[in-house]
N, C-alpha and C positions, 0 to 999 in steps of 0.2 A: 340929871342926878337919878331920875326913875328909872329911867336907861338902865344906867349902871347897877341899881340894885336889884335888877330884877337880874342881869348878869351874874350877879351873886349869888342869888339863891340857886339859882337854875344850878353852878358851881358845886354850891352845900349839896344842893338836892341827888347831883351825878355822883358825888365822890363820896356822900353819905350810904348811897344804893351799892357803887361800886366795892367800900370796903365791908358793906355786910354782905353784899352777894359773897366776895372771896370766904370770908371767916365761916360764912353760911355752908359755901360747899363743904369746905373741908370738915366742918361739925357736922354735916347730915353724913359723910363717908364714914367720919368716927362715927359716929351714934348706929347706922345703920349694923356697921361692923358688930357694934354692942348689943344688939339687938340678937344676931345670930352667938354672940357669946353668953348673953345671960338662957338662951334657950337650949343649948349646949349644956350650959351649967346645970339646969335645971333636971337634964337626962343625968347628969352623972359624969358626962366627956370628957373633962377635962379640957377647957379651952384657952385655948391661947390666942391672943389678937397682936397683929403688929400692924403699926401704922408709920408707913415709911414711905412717903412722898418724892415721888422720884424727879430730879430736874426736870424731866420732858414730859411730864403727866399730864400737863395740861394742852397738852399737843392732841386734839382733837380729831386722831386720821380714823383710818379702818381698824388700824391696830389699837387693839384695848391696854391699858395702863392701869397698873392694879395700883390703887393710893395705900390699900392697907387691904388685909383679910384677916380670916378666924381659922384656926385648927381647932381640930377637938378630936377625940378618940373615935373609931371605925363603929360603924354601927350598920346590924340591918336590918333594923327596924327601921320602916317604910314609916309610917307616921311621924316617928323621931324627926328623920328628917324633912317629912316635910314642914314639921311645925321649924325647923331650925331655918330651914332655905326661905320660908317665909316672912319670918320675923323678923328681918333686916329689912325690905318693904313694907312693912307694917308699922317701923319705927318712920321710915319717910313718911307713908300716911299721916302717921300724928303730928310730925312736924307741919306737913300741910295744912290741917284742921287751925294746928296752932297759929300760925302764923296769920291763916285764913281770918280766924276770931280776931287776933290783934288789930287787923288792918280795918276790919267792920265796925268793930267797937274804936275806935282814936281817930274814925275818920275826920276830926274833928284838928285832929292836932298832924299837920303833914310830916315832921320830922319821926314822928313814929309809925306812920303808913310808909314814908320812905325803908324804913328801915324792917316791916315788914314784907315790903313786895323786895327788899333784896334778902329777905331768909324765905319767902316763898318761890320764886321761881327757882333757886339751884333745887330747893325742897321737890319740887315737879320731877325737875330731869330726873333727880335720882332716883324717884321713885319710875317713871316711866322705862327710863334704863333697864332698871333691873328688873323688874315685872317682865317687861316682853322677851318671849324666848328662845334667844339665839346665842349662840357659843356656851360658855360657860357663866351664863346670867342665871340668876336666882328664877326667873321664871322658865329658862329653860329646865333646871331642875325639877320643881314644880310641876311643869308639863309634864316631864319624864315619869315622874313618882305615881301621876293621877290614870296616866294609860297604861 
């Protein structure tokens, strides 16, 4: 009978990780996107955000799969966007920090460290994703703006 409850948990614990990793990604994609929209807003742009999650998005090749992005009015002002291209990374960061502090502080209680470490690691990628800069990544941007 130990056997099997331990069977159990092990169960709760994978599928408790699995469906916050999923809900996790798709919230840091919105939020990040939110991030570059409220900073947008803030210049004056007029921004638009669409999130529109494509069947094969999660097909992980060379080819990039845009889950959702931000419009906003043409500018050229250099700082504008850098603070816009950045602030979609900086929304992952805080989810990081967040999620970071949940899992330190409840280490106490494993169903909500579970459910931390599945809104911290997608919180990681996203953030790593898009900081490093190549193709049309937020830190390619970034790069671009600083040289």
């Amino acid at each position: 009978m130990t056997n099997l409850l331990k069977r159990i948990r092990l169960l709760e614990t994978i599928l408790t990780v699995t469906i916050v990793f999923l809900a996790s990604f798709l919230g840091n994609v919105y939020a990040h996107e939110l991030g570059h929209y409220v900073a947008a807003d803030i210049f004056g742009l007029n921004p638009t955000m669409s999130f529109e999650p494509a069947k094969d998005a999660l097909n992980f090749g060379v080819e990039s799969k845009e889950l959702a992005y931000t419009e906003f009015d043409k500018t050229d002002n250099n700082e504008q966007m850098f603070f816009i291209a950045l602030a979609g990374p900086l929304v992952n960061l805080l989810l990081i920090m967040i999620f970071l502090l949940i899992y330190v502080n409840y280490r106490h209680i494993p169903v909500i460290q579970n459910i931390a470490i599945g809104g911290l690691i997608p919180s990681i990628f996203s953030f790593i994703v898009n900081i490093i800069p190549y193709g049309t990544t937020d830190g390619m941007m970034i790069l671009s703006l600083i040289l």
